[in-house]
C-alpha positions as CSV (number, residue, x, y, z in Angstrom):
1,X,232.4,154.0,-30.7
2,X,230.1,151.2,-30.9
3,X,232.2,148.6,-31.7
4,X,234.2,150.0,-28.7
5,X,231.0,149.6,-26.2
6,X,230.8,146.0,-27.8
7,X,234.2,145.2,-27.0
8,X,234.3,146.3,-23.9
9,X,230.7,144.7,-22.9
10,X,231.9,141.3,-23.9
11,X,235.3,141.9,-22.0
12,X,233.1,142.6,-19.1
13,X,230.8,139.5,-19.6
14,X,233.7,136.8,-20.0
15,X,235.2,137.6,-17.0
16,X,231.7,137.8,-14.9
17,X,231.3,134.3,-16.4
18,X,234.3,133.1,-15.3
19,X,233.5,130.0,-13.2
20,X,233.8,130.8,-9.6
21,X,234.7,127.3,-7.7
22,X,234.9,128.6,-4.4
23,X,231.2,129.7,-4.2
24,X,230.3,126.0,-6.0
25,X,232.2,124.4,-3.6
26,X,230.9,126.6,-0.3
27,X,227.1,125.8,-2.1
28,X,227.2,122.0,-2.7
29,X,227.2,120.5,1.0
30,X,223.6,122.4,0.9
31,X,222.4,120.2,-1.6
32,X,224.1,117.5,0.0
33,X,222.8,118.1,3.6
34,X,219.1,118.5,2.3
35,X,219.5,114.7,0.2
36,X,220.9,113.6,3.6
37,X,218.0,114.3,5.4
38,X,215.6,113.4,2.6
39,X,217.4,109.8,3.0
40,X,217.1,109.8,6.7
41,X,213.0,109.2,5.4
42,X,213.9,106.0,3.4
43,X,214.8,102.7,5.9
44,X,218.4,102.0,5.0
45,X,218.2,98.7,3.9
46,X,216.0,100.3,0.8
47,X,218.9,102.6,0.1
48,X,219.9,100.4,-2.9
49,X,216.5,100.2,-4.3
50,X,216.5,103.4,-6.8
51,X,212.7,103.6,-6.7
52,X,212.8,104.3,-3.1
53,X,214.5,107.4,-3.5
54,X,214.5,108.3,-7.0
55,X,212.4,111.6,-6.2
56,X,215.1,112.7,-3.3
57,X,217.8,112.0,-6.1
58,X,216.3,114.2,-8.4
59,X,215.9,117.2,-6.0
60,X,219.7,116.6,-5.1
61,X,220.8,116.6,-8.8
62,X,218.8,119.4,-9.5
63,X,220.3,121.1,-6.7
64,X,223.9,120.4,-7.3
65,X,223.1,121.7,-11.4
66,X,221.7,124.4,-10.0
67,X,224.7,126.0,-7.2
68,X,226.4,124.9,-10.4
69,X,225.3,127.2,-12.7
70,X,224.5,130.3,-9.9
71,X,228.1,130.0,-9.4
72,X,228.8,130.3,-13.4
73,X,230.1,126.5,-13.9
74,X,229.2,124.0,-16.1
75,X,227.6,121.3,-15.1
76,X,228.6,118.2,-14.6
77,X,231.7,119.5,-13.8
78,X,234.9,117.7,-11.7
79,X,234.4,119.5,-8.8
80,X,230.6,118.9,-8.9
81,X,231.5,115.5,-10.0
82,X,233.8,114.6,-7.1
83,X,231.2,115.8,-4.7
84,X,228.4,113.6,-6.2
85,X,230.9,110.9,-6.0
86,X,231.6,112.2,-2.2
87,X,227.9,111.2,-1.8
88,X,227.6,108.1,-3.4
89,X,229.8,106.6,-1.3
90,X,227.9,107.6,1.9
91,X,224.9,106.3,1.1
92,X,225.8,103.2,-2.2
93,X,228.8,101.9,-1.1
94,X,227.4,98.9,0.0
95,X,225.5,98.7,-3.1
96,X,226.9,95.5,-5.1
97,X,225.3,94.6,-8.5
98,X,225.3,90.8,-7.9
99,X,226.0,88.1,-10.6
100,X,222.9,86.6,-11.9
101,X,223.7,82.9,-11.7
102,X,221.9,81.3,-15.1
103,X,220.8,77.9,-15.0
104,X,219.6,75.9,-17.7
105,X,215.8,74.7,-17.3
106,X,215.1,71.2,-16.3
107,X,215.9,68.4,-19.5
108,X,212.1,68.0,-20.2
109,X,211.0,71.7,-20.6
110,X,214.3,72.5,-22.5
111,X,213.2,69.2,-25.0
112,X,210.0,70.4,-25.4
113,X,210.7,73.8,-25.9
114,X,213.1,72.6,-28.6
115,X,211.0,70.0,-30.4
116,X,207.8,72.4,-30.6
117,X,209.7,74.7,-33.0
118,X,211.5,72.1,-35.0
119,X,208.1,70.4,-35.2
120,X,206.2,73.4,-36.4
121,X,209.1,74.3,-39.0
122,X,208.6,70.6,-40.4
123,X,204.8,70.8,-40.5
124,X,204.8,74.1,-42.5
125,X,207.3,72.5,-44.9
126,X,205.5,69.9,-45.8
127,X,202.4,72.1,-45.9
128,X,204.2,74.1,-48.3
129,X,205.3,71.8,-50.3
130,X,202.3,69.9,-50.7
131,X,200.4,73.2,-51.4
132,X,203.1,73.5,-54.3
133,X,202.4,70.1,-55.7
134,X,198.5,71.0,-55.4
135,X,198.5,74.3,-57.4
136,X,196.1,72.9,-60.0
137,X,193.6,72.7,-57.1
138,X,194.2,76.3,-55.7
């Protein structure tokens, strides 16, 4: 009987746990809604600044893990995922990561910066090797 009343509690659990993705999907916009007007606080042209927002972010990610997980999904999951992305391009599109352009630093500090090192490594080779020669004295 017991391992009957097991059975059947587990049958019972598995499909409670089921993920429902019609509740997720009716809860997300929530969390999306309450970001947007968290973001309504920060001057748009900060948007791509992370620091700006990062606090707003968190509450939103928090939010979308949580419907997540009332509704008895995984998260990250696609459907959460494709939301998120849904709201990434409403507020980041527009965020680029630009090219750093690297230029080399003008001939005289790039000489010097080359000789000190070269210098020093010649200087503590001939220390050394003068020490060597020396060892009677040390």
């Amino acid at each position: 009987v017991n391992g009957l009343m097991t059975l059947g509690y587990t049958g019972a659990r598995l499909r409670s746990d089921l993920c429902n993705e019609s509740l997720m999907l009716e809860k997300l916009p929530a969390c999306g809604k309450s970001f947007e007007e968290m973001m309504k606080r920060v001057d748009s042209k900060k948007w791509c600044n992370l620091t700006e927002f990062i606090m707003y972010y968190d509450n939103f990610t928090q939010c979308t893990e949580r419907e997540a997980n009332n509704a008895s999904c995984f998260w990250p999951n696609p459907l959460a995922e494709g939301f998120i992305t849904g709201i990434h391009k409403q507020f980041f599109s527009n965020c680029t990561s630009e090219n750093v352009h690297w230029e080399d630093p003008p001939d005289e500090i790039l000489i010097t910066l080359i000789l000190i090192p070269v210098t020093l490594t010649c200087a503590m080779i001939t220390l050394v090797v003068w020490c060597s020669k020396r060892s009677d004295i040390l």
